[in-house]
C-alpha positions as CSV (number, residue, x, y, z in Angstrom):
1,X,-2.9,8.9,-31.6
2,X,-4.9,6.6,-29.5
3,X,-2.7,3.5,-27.9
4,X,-3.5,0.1,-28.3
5,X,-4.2,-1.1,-24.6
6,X,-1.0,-3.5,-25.6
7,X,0.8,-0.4,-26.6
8,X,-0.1,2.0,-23.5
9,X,0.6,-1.8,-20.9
10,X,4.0,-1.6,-22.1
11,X,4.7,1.6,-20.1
12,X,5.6,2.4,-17.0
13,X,4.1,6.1,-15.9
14,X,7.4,8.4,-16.6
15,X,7.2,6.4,-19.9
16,X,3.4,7.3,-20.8
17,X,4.1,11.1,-19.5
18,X,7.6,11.0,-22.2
19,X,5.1,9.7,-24.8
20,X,2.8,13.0,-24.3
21,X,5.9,15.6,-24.0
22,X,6.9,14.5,-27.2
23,X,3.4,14.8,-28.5
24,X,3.2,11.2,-29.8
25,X,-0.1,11.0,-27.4
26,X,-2.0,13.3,-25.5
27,X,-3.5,13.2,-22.0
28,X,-6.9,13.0,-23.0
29,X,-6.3,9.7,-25.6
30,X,-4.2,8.3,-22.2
31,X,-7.5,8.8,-20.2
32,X,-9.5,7.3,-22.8
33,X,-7.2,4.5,-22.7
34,X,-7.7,4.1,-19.4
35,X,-10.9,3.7,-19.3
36,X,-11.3,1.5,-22.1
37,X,-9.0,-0.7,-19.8
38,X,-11.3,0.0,-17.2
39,X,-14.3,-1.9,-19.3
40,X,-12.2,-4.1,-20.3
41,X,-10.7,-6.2,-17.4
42,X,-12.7,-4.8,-13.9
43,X,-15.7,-7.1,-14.4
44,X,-13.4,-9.9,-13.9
45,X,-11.5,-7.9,-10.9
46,X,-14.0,-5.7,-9.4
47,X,-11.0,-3.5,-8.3
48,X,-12.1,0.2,-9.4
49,X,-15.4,1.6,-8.2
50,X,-16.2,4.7,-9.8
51,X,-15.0,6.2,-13.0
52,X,-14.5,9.8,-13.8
53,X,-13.5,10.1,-17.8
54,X,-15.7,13.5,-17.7
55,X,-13.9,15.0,-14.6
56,X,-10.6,13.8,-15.9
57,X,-11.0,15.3,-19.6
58,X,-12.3,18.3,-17.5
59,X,-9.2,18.6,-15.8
60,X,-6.8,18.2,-19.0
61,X,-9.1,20.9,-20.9
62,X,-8.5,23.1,-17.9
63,X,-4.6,22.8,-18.5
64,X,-2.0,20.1,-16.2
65,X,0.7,20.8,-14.5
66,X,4.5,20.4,-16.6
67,X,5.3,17.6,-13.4
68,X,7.1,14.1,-14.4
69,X,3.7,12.3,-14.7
70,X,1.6,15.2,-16.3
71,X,-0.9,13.0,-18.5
72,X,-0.7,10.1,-17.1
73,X,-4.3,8.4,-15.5
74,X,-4.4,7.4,-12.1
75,X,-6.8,5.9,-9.4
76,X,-7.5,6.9,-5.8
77,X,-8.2,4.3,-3.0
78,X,-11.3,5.2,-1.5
79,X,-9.5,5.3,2.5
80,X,-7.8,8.5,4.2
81,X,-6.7,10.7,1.1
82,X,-10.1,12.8,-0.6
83,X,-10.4,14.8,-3.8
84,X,-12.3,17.2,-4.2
85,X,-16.3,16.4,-5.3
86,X,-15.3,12.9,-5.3
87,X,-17.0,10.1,-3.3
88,X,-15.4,8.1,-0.6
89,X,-17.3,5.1,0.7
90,X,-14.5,3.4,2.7
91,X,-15.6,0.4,2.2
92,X,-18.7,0.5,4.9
93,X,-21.9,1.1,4.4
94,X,-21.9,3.5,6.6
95,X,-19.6,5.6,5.2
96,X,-21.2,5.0,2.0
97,X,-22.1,8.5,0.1
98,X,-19.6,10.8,2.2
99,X,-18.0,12.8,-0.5
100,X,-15.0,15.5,0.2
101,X,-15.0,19.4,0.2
102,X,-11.9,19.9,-1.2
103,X,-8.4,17.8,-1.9
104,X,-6.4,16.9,0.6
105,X,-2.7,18.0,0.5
106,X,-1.3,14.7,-0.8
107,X,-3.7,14.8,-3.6
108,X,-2.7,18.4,-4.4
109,X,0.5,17.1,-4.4
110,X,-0.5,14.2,-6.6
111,X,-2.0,16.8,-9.0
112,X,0.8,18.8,-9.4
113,X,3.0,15.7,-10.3
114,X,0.6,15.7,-13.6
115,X,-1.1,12.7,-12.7
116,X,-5.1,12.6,-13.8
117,X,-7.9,11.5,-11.5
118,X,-9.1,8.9,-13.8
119,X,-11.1,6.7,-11.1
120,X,-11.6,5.0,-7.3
121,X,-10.6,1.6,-6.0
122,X,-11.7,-0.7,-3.8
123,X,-10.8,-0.9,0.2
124,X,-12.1,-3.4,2.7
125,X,-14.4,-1.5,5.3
126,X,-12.3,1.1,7.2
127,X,-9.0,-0.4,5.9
128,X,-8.9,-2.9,9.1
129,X,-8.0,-6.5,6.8
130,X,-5.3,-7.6,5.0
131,X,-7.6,-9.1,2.0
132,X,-10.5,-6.6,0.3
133,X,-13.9,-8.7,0.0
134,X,-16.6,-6.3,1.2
135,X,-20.6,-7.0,1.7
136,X,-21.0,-3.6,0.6
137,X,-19.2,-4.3,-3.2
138,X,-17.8,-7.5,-3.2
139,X,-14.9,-9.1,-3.2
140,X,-11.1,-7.9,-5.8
141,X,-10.0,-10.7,-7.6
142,X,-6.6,-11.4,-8.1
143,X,-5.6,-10.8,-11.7
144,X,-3.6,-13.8,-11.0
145,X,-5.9,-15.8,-10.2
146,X,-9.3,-15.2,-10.0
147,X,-11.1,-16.7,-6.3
148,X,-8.2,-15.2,-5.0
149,X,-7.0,-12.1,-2.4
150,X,-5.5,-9.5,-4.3
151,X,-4.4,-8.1,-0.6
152,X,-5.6,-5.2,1.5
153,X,-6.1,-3.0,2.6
154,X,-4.9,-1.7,-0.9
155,X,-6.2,-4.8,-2.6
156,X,-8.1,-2.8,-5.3
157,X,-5.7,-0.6,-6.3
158,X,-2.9,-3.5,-5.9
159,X,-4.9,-5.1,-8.8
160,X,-5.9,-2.3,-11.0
161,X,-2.4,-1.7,-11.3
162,X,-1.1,-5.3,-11.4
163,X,-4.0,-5.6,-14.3
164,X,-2.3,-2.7,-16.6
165,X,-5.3,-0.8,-15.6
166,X,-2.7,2.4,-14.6
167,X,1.0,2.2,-14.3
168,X,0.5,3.7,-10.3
169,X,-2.2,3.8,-7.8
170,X,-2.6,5.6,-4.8
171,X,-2.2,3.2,-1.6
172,X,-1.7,3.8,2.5
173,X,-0.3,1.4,5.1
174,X,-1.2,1.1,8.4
175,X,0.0,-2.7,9.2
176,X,1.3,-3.4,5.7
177,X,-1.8,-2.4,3.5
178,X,0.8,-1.0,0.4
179,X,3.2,-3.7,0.8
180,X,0.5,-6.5,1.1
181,X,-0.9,-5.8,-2.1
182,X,2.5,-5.4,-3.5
183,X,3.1,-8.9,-2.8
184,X,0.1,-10.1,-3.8
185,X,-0.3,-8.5,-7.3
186,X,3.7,-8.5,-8.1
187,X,4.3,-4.9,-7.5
188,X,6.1,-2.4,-6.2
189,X,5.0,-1.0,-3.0
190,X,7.2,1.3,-0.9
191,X,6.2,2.3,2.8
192,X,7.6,5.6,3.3
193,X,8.9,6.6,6.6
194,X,6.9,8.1,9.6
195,X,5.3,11.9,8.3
196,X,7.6,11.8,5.4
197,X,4.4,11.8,3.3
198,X,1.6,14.2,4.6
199,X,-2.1,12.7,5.6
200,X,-3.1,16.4,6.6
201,X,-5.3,18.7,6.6
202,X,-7.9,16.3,7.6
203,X,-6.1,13.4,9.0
204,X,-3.6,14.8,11.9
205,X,-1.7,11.3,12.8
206,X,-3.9,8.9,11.1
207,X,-3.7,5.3,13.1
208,X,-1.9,7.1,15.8
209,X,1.0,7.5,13.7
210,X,0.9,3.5,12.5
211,X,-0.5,4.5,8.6
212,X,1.2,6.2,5.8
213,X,0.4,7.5,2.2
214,X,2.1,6.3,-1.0
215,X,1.6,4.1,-4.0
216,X,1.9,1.1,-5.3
217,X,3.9,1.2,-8.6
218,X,5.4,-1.3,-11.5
219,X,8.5,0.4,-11.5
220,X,11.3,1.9,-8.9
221,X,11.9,4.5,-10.8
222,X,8.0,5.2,-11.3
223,X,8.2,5.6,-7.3
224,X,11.0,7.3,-6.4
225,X,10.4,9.9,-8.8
226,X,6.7,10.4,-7.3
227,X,8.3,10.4,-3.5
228,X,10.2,13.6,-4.9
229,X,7.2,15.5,-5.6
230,X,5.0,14.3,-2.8
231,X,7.8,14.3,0.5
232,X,8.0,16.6,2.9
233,X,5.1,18.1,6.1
234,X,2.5,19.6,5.0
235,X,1.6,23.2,6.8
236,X,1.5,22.9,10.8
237,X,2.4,18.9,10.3
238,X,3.7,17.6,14.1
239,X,6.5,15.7,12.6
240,X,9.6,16.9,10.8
241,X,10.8,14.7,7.6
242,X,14.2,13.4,7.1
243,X,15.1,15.6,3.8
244,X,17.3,13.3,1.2
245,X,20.8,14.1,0.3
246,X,20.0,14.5,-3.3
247,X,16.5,13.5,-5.8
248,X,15.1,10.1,-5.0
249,X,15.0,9.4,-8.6
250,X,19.0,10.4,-8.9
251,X,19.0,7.1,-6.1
252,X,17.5,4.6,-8.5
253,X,19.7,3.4,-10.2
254,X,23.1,4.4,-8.2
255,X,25.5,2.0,-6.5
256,X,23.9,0.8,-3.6
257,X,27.5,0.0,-2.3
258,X,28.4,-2.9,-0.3
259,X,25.7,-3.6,2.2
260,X,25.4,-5.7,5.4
261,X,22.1,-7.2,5.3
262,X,20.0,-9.3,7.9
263,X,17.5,-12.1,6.6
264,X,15.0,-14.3,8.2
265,X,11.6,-16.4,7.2
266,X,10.9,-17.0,11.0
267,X,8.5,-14.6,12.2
268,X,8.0,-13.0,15.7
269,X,4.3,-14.8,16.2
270,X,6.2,-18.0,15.9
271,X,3.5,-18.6,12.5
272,X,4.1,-21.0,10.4
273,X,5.3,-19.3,7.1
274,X,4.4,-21.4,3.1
275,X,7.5,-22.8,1.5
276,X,6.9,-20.7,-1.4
277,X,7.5,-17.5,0.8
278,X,10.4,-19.2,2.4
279,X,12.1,-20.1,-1.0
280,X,11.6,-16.3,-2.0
281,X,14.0,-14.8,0.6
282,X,16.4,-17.5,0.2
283,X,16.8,-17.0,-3.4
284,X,17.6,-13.5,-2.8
285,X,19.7,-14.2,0.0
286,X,21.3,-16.0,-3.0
287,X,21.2,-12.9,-5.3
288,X,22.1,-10.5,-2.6
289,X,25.3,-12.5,-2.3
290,X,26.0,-12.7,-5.7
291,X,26.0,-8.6,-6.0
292,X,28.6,-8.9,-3.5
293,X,26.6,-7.9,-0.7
294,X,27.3,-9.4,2.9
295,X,24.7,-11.1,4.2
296,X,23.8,-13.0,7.5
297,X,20.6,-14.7,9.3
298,X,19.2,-12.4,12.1
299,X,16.0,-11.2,13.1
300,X,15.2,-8.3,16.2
301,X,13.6,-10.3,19.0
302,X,10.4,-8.7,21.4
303,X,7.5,-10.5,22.9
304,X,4.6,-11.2,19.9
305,X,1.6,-11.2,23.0
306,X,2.5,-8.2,23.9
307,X,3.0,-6.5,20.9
308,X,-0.2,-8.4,19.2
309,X,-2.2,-7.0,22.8
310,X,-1.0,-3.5,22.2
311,X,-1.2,-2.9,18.6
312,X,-5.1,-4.4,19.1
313,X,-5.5,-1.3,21.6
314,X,-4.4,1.4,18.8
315,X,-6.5,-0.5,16.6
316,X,-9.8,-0.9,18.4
317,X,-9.5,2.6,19.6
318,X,-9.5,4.1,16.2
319,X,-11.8,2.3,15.0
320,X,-13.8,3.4,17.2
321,X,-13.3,6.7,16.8
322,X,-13.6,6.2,12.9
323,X,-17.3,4.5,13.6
324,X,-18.3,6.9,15.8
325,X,-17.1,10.1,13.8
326,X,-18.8,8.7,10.3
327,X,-21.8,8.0,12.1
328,X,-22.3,11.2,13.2
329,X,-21.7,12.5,9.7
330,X,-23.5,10.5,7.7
331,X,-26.7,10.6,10.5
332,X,-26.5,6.7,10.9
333,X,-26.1,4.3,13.4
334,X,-23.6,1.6,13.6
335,X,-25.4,-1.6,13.4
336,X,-25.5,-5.1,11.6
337,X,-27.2,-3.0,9.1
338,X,-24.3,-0.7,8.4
339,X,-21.1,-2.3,9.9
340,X,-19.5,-5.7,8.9
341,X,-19.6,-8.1,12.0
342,X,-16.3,-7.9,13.1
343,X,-16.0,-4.0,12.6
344,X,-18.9,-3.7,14.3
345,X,-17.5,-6.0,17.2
346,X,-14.0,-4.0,16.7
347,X,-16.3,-0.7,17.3
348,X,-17.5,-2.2,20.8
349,X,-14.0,-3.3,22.0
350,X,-12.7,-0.3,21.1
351,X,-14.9,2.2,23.4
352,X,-13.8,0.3,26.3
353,X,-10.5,1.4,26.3
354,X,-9.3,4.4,28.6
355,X,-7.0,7.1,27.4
356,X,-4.4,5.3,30.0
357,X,-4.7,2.1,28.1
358,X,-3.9,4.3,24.7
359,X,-1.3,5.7,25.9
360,X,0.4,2.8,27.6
361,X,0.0,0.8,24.3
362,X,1.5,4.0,22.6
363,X,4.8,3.7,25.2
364,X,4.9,0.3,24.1
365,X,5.8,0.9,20.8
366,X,8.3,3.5,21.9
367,X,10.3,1.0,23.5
368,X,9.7,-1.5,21.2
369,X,11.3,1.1,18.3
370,X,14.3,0.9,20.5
371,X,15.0,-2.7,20.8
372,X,14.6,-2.7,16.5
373,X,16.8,0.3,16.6
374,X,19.5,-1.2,18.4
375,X,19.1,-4.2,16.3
376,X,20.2,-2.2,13.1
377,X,22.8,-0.7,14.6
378,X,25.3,-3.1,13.1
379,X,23.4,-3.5,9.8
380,X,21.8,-1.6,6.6
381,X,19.3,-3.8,5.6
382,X,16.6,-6.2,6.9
383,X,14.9,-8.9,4.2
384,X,11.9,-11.0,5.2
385,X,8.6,-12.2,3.5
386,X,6.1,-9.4,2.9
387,X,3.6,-12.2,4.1
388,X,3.5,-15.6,5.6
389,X,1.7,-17.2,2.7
390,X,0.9,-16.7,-1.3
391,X,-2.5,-14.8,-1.7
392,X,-5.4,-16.6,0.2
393,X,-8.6,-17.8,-1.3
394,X,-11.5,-15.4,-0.8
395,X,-13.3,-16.2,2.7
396,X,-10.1,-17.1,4.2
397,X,-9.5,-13.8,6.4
398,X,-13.3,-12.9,6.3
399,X,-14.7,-9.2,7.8
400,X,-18.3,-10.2,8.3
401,X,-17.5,-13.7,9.9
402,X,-20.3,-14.0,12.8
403,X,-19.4,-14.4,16.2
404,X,-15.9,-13.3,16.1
405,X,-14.2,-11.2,18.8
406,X,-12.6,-7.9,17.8
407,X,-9.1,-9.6,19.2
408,X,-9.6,-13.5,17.8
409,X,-9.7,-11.4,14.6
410,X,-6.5,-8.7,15.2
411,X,-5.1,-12.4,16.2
412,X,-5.9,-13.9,12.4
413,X,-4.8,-10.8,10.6
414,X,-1.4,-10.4,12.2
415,X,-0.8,-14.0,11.9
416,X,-1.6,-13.4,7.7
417,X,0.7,-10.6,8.1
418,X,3.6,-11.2,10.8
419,X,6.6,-9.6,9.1
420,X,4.8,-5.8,8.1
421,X,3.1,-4.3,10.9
422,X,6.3,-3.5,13.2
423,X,7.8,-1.5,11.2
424,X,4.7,0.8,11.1
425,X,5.2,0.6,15.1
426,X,8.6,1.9,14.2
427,X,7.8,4.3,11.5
428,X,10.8,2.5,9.3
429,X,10.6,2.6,5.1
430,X,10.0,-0.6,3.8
431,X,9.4,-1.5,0.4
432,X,7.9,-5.0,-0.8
433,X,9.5,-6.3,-4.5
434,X,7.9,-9.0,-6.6
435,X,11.1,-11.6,-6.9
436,X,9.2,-14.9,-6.8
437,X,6.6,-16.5,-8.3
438,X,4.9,-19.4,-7.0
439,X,4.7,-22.6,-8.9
440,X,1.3,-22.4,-9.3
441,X,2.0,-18.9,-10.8
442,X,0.8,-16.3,-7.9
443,X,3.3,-13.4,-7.1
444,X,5.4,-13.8,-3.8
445,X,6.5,-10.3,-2.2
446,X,10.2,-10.1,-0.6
447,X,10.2,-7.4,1.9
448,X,13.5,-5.3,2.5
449,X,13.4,-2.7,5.7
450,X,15.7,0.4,6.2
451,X,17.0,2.7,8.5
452,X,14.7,5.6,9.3
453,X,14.4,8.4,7.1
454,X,16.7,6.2,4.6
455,X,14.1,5.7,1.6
456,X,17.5,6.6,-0.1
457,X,19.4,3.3,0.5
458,X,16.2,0.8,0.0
459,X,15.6,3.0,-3.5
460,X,19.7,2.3,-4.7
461,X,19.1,-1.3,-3.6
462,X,15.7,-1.7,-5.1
463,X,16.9,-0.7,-8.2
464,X,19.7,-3.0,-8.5
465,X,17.6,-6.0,-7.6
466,X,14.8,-5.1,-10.8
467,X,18.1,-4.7,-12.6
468,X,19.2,-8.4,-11.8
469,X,16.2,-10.0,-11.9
470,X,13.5,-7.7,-13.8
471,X,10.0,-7.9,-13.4
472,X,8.6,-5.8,-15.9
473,X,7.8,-8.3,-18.3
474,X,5.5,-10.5,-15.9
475,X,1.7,-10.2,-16.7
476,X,-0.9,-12.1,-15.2
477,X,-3.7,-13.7,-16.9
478,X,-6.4,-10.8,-16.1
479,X,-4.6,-8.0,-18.0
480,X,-5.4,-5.2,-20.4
481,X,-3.3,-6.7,-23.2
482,X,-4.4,-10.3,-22.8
C-alpha cells in the first residue's frame, strides 16, 4: 500500500522500517514515496541533487539487510563518504563528475542498517562554510523560510530532512557542519566523538582529526539506534573507540540521573550572540532545572586569536591538499574557472604553510583539549547556542565573495559559528536539539557537549528533553504534507 506523503511525514525511520516488517508497506512503495516527495518540495529547496529511484528499487529487488532501518529511503551528502557508482561533486566545480569505485565503510555500514540510497544532497564547495549557496548549483533554501540558510556544510541534507523529504540524512562535521544544520532546520544532529565513526578506507583522519561522520535525524531514538550499527574503527583505523556500556538505543529513553550542568550564551570570540539564541539556552536552563537537574553559569576560557590563527592553519592546509589532490584527478586546474573565490584564495594560503606550522597548530589543540578537559572535570554537561544567530539570509556568509582573504573569511565563519568548532578541536560528542523557535518562526538549535566517549549520557539526556518539550509535531511551511 502506497503512503500518502502525509501518512509516510508522520514517521520517524524505526517507524517507517516497523511499517514494512509488519508488511503494511514495502520498501519499494517507501522509495517511491520518497521520491514523489522529492518532486514535490526540492524545487522550492534545491536540497537533493541527484536521484536514484532505479538504483534504489535495484537494491530492494536484490534483497536488504533485516537491520532496524531496512526499507527505509535515505540521502547521501555529496562530501567525504562515497557509494559505489554514485557521483560526488563536492560542491566545486572541479570536483564536479568524480564518481566512487566502491562504498566506503560507513556506507557499508549504512547499508547493512537497511537504509536505501534513495538520492544526494547538497554541500557548499569542499565543505569549508557554515551556509550551502554554491555557483556551481545554487543556493538550499530553508524550508522555514525560503531566502534563507538552511546551514552547512550539511545544509542540504539538514533540509531535505527538516522538509519530510527522509526521516535521516547522512551528515559530517568538521567545525559544526551536522549540528549547524540541526539548528537551522529544527533537527537532531549528534557529533559523535573522535574515530567513534569510521571515514576510512579512503579518508585516513579527515580534517586532521577535526571532521566526523553521522546524521542528522528527527528523532533521538532514530540516532542512537543508527550509532549502534555504524560505531566502532574500521579495519587498520589509528584510533580506538570508547565501546558503550550497553545499546545506544537502550540509553534513550533511561534516567539520565541527576546531572551537573554548565551554561553560557557568551562566546569565546567575544561575538555578539541574537536574543533569540540567548533566550533558547535560558529557557532550558529553566527546563533543565525543572527535571531537577543542577545547573550553574560557566564557560572553559582559552585565547579566541590563537585558536581562530590555528584552526585557520588546519584548515588552509587541507584545503589545500583537497584542491590539489582533485585537480590532479579530475585533470583540471584550480582557477576562477573551477574554484569559488575564496576557496581558491583558501587554496593559496594554504600551500604556504610548512609541516612545522601544521604541526605546531596541531599541539595547539592538544593543549587546548586540556584546559576544556579540566574544565569538565567538575561537571557532566555543557549547554550553549549551536550558533550565534537564527539562520542568515542567503549572501550573508558568501564563498565566491571577491577580494576576500582566506583568513578575513575563517574570521566570518567562526564568528557565525563560535560555540561548535572547539569541540571538534577536542573530539567531544555534541548534539544540537531544536528547543526554540524564533518569533518570526525559524528554528533555534541548543547545543549540549559531553565528556569524551560519553554519547551515552548526552543520548539519556537528549531523550528526556524531546520528552518534555517534544518537537516532533513542528513542520515548516516547505514540507511534504503541506
Amino acid at each position: 500500500m502506497m503512503l500518502s506523503l502525509s501518512e509516510y511525514a508522520k514517521y520517524d525511520g524505526l517507524g517507517l522500517a516497523e511499517l514494512v516488517a509488519r508488511k503494511e508497506v514495502s520498501a519499494a512503495e517507501l522509495v517511491a514515496t520518497a521520491v514523489q516527495a522529492i518532486e514535490k518540495v526540492n524545487p522550492q529547496l534545491n536540497a537533493v541533487l541527484q536521484v536514484l529511484s532505479d538504483q534504489a528499487q535495484a537494491e530492494i529487488r536484490g534483497g536488504l539487510p533485516h537491520g532496524p532501518f531496512s526499507g527505509v529511503p535515505f540521502l547521501i551528502k555529496e562530501l567525504v563518504l562515497h557509494a559505489k557508482g554514485v557521483r560526488l561533486d563536492m560542491g566545486s566545480r572541479l570536483a564536479q563528475g568524480y564518481v566512487a569505485s566502491e562504498d566506503s565503510e560507513l556506507m557499508a555500514r549504512f547499508r547493512r542498517a537497511g537504509f536505501v540510497l534513495t538520492g544526494t544532497t547538497q554541500t557548499p564547495e569542499l565543505g569549508y562554510n557554515p551556509t550551502t549557496e554554491t555557483v556551481l548549483f545554487g543556493p538550499v533554501h530553508n524550508p522555514w523560510k525560503a531566502g534563507h540558510s538552511a546551514g552547512g556544510s550539511s545544509g542540504g541534507s539538514g533540509a531535505s530532512v527538516a522538509a519530510g523529504i527522509v526521516p535521516v540524512a547522512h551528515a559530517n562535521d568538521g567545525g559544526g557542519s551536522i549540528r549547524i544544520p540541526a539548528s537551522c532546520n529544527g533537527l537532531v544532529g549528534l557529533k559523535p566523538s573522535r574515530d567513534l565513526v569510521p571515514t576510512g578506507p579512503d579518508y585516513s583522519d579527515p580534517l586532521c582529526g577535526l571532521a566526523c561522520e553521522f546524521v542528522v535525524s528527527r528523532s533521538v531514538r532514530d540516532s542512537a539506534t543508527l550509532l549502534d550499527i555504524v560505531a566502532g574503527a574500521d579495519a587498520g583505523a589509528p584510533g580506538i573507540p570508547v565501546p558503550p556500556a550497553r545499546p545506544y538505543r537502550e540509553e534513550a529513553g533511561a534516567a539520565p540521573g541527576k546531572l551537573r550542568i554548565a551554561w553560557t550564551t557568551t562566546p569565546a570570540s567575544g561575538e555578539k550572540v541574537d536574543p533569540e539564541c540567548e533566550r533558547a539556552v535560558h529557557d532550558t536552563v529553566r527546563l533543565l532545572e525543572e527535571l531537577g537537574h543542577t545547573v550553574y553559569e560557566g564557560r572553559p576560557e582559552y585565547d579566541w586569536e590563537e585558536f581562530l590563527e590555528n584552526i585557520h592553519v588546519i584548515w588552509t592546509a587541507y584545503n589545500a591538499m583537497a584542491v590539489e589532490d582533485l585537480a590532479a584527478e579530475r585533470g583540471r586546474s584550480p582557477s576562477p574557472d573551477t574554484l569559488e573565490a575564496v576557496t581558491l584564495a583558501c587554496w593559496e594560503d594554504g600551500k604556504k604553510y610548512t609541516a612545522v606550522d601544521l604541526l605546531k597548530s596541531l599541539d595547539h589543540g592538544g593543549r587546548l583539549s586540556r584546559i576544556v578537559g579540566r574544565f569538565f572535570e567538575d561537571l557532566d554537561v555543557f549547554v550553549t547556542p549551536t550558533i550565534a544567530t537564527p539562520p542568515a539570509p542567503h549572501g550573508e556568509v558568501n564563498q565566491n565573495r571577491a577580494g576576500m582573504t582566506a583568513m578575513e573569511w575563517t574570521r566570518q565563519v567562526f564568528s557565525y559559528v563560535p560555540f561548535t568548532p572547539l569541540f571538534n578541536t577536542t573530539g567531544q560528542p555534541a548534539i544540537s536539539l531544536p528547543l526554540h523557535w524564533s518569533a518570526d518562526g525559524l528554528p533555534v538549535g541548543v547545543q549540549f557537549v559531553g565528556h569524551f566517549g560519553d554519547e551515552a549520557g548526552l543520548l539519556r539526556l537528549a531523550a528526556q528533553l524531546e520528552e518534555a518539550k517534544p518537537w516532533a509535531d513542528k513542520r515548516p511551511p516547505v514540507h511534504v504534507a503541506a
